[in-house]
N, C-alpha and C positions, 0 to 999 in steps of 0.2 A: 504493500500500500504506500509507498513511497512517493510523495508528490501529492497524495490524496487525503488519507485520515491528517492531516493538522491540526491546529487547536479548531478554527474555525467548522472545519467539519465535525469533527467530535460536539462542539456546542450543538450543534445542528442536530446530531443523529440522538443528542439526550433527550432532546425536545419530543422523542419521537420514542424512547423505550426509558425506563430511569434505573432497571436493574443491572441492563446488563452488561459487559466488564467493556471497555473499550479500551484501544490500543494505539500505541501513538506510530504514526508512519517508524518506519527501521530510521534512526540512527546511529552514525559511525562513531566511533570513539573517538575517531580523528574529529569529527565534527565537533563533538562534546568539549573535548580537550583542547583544542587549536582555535577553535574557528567561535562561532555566539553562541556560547551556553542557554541565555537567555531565552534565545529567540526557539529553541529547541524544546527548555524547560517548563515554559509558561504555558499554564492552562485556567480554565475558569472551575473555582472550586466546585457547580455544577456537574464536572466533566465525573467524579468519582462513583462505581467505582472505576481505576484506572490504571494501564500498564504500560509499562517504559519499553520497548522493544529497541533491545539494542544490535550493532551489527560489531564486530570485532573479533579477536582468536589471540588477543595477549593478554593474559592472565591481570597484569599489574593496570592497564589500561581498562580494563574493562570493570577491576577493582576500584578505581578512582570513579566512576561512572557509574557505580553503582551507590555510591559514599554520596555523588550530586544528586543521585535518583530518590534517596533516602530523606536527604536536607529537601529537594522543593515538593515531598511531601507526595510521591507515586505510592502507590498499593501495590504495584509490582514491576519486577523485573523480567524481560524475558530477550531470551537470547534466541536470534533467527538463525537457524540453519537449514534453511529452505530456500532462501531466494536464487534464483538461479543465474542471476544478469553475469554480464562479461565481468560487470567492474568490479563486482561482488566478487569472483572467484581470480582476479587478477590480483584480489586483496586478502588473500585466502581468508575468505569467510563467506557467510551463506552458506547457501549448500553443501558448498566445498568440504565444509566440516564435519560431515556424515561421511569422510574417510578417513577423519582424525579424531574419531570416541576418544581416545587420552587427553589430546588438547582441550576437546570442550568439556572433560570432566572437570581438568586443573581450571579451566576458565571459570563453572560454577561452584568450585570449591571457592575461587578467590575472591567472588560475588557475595556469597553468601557470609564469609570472614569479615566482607567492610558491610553489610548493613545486615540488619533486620529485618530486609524485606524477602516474601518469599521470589524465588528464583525458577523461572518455568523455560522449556526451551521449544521451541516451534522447529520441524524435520519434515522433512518428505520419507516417503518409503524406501526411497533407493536413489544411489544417482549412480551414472553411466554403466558399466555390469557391475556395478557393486550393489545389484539391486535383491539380494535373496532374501527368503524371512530369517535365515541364519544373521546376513549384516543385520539389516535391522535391530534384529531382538539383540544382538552382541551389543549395537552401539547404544541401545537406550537403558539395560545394564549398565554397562559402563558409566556413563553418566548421570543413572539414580542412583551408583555408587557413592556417587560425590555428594547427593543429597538435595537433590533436585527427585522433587514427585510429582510434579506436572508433565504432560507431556502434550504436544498441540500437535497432530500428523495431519498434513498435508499428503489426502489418500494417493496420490502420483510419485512416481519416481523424476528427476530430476536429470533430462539430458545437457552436462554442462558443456559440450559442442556438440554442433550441429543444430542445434533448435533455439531459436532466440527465446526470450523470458518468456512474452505474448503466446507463442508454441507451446511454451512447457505448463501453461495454462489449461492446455484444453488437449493437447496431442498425447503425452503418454496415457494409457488406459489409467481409471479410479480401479483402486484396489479398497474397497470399503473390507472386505470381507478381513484384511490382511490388519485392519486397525482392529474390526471387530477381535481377532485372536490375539493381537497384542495384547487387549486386557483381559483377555480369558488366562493368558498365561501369566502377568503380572497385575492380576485383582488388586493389588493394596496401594496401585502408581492411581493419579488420574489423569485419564488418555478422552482428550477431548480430540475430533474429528472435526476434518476441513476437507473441501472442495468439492465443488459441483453441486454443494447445497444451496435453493434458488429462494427457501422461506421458511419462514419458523415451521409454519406445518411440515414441511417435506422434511424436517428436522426432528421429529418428534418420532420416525421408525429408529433413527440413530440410536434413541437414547436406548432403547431397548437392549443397544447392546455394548454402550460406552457411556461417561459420565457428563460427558457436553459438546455443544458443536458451537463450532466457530463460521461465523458469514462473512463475508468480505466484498468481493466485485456485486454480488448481488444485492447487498445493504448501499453500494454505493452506486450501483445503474438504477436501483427499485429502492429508494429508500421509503417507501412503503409498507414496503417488508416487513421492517423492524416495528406495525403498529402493534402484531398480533405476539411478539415475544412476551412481554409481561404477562399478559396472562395466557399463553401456554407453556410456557419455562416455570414462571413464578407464580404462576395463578393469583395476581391482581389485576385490577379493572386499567385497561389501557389508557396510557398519558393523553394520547392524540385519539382524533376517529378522521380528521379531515387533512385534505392538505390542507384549507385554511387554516385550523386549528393550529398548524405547525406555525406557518408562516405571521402569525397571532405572537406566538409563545417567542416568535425571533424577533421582536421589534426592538424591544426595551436592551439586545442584546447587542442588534445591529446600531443602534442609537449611538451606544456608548463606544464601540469600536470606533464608528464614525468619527465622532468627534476625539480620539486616543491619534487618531490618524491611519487606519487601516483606511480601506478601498470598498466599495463595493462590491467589487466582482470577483474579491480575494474572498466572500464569503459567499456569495451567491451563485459563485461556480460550482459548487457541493450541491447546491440545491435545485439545479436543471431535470434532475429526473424526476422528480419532486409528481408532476402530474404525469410523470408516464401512463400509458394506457387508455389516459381519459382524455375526452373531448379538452382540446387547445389546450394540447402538449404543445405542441410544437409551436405553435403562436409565442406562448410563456419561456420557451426556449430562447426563440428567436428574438424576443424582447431584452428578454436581459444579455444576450449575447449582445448587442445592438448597442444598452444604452447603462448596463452595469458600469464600464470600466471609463464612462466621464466624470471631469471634477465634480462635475455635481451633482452627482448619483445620488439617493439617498433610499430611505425607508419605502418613502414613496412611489419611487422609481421600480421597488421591486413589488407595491400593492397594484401598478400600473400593468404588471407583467400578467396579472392572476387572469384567468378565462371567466369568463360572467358565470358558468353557471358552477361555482365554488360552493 
């Protein structure tokens, strides 16, 4: 989710579910460390609960990153070893690190040493023929050795040449059945399930045979998606029932950005798919695509976008 879940979408996507955990796009440690902490760390206390997802594969760096994840106040840490892009594996990490189980134990060993918080790792099934249920179960061993008992599988295996990131989306086959026996074999880990799930209901055979599911591209092309999670996850009565209703609950929030100095179309860009489906989609699209990213865009400017029959 890189470039997509930011703070501004996470505000967005609470308005719209309030239980369930949200994730902050992948950050690099080099980013953390070098580059605007700030700009990285900042969330609106709204956003919780909430998880740091970080990107890195050196112990001491990814220690320091967890010590600023602890101080600006995250609920959790988690470490990607799923993404599959070039730049990711050119930096060995992502993916890359479901061939180095040792590295990414020492790494959540050294996580969990500088803070308090818990330390979860998100993996794909396999990556290039390192894909059996032997690697697997070996490397996530490995790694609840070190005392990590979350685990987030991305049901796909991972081709780190040959298939760009967008590919490894959709082209290697879903192995649900393969996350399913991961927690048959290790009952006492939790093995929450990702990919190719389109909405809370189609989410709800998963549980049957793991302890949670993760939504991603679909929370972010249909965020509609997320009205019916609270109550079938949580069984309480839904935040939102309308996209009005969303677009209501985003005023007071977009207001104050405004005037802080963000943009409009830095926050309205999240929210394009908003009337998918329904009459003057694409109207609401083309509006704010049009007339979000002027000086003088405002609240309004996105009431102007909405389709009359809201």
């Amino acid at each position: 989710m890189m470039d997509w879940s930011d703070r501004h979408c996470r505000y967005f996507w609470r308005q719209i579910t309030r239980h369930a955990v949200l994730y902050t796009e992948m950050i690099t440690t080099g980013a953390l460390l070098h580059g605007d902490p700030a700009r990285f760390l900042r969330f609106h206390p709204q956003e919780h609960p909430l998880a740091l997802q970080l990107g890195g594969s050196e112990p001491d760096a990814l220690a320091r990153c967890a010590e600023l994840a602890q101080q600006a106040g995250f609920d959790e840490i988690n470490l990607n070893c799923g993404c599959p892009s070039g730049r990711v594996s050119a930096g060995c990490f992502g993916a890359s690190l479901m061939g180095k189980p040792e590295l990414v134990a020492e790494c959540v060993a050294a996580m969990k040493a500088a803070s308090d918080l818990p330390v979860t790792v998100k993996h794909r099934t396999g990556i290039d023929d390192s894909d059996s249920w032997e690697h697997m179960l070996g490397f996530v061993e490995t790694v609840a050795a070190a005392g990590c008992t979350t685990f987030i599988v991305h049901a796909r295996k991972a081709w780190l040449t040959g298939l760009s990131p967008k590919q490894n989306r959709d082209i290697p086959p879903l192995q649900y059945e393969r996350v399913y026996r991961l927690k048959q074999t290790l009952p006492e880990l939790e093995i929450i399930i990702n990919g190719g799930i389109e909405s809370a209901a189609a989410g709800e055979t998963h549980l049957q045979h793991v302890d949670g599911v993760m939504l991603g591209r679909a929370a972010y092309n249909e965020p509609m998606t997320l009205v019916d999670v609270d109550t079938v996850y949580y069984g309480t009565a839904a935040l939102a029932k309308t996209p009005r209703d969303i677009v209501n609950a985003m005023q007071g929030y977009i207001e104050e950005q405004l005037a802080a100095g963000a943009k409009l179309h830095q926050i309205t860009r999240h929210m394009l798919g908003l009337y998918n489906g329904q009459p003057g989609a694409r109207a609401f699209r083309r509006h704010l695509s049009l007339h979000a990213n002027k000086p003088e865009a405002s609240f309004d400017t996105l009431l102007a976008a909405l389709p009359n029959a809201v």
